[in-house]
C-alpha positions in Angstrom: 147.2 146.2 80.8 150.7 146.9 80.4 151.8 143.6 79.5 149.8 143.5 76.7 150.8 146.6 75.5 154.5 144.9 75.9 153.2 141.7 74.0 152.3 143.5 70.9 154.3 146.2 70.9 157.5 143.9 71.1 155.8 141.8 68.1 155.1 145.2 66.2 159.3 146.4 66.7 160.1 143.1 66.0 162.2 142.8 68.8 164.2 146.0 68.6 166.5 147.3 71.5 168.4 150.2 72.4 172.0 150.2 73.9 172.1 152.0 76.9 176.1 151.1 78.3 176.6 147.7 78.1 172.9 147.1 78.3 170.3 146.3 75.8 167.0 147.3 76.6 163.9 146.6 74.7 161.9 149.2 73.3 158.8 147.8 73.9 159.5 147.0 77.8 161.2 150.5 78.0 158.1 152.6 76.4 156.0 151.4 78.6 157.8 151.7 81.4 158.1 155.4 80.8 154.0 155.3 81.1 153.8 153.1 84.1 156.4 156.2 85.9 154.7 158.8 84.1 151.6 157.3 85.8 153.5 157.0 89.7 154.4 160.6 89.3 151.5 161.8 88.3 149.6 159.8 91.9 152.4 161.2 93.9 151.3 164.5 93.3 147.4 164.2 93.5 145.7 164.6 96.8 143.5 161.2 96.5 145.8 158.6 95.4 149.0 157.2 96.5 152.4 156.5 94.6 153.3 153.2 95.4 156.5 151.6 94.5 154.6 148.2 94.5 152.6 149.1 92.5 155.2 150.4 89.6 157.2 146.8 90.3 154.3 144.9 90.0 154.1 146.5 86.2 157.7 146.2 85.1 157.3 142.0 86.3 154.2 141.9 84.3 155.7 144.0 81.2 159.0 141.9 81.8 157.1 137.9 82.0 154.8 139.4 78.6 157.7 140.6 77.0 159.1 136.8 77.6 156.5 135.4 75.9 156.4 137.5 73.1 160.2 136.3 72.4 159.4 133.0 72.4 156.5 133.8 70.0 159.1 135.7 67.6 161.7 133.0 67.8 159.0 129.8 67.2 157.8 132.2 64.8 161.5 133.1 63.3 162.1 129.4 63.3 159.1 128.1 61.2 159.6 130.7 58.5 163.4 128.9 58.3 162.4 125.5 58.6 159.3 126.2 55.8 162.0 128.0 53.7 164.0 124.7 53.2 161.3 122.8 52.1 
């Protein structure tokens, strides 16, 4: 679910970033990230469910390989608009 959210939400910002350091972090990997720990926290305190670490890993991969994709689909995209522009 979350790397959907990542897909269109990085299509939607248009690629946007924040600088944090030296590091640029994408604002449509790092919203949803807040969620996915929002959501941990929020297990580790209920009595009848579990905060896993797993489980919040296994959402940043799947936010990180649908945030991949979605730059390749802004680049092609990026690059067609060009190449139709010189026509």
């Amino acid at each position: 679910m979350f790397g959907l959210v990542v897909f269109w939400l990085n299509l939607w910002l248009e690629g946007r970033t924040i600088r944090v350091g030296s590091w640029s972090i994408p604002l449509a990997v790092l919203l949803p990230l807040l969620a996915a720990t929002s959501e941990e926290i929020a297990q580790a305190w209920s009595p009848v469910r579990t905060a896993s670490l797993l489980d919040w890993s296994s959402d940043l991969l799947g936010m990180l390989f649908f945030w991949s994709l979605s730059r390749r689909f802004l680049k092609a995209k990026l690059s067609g608009q060009t190449a139709a522009g010189r026509l």
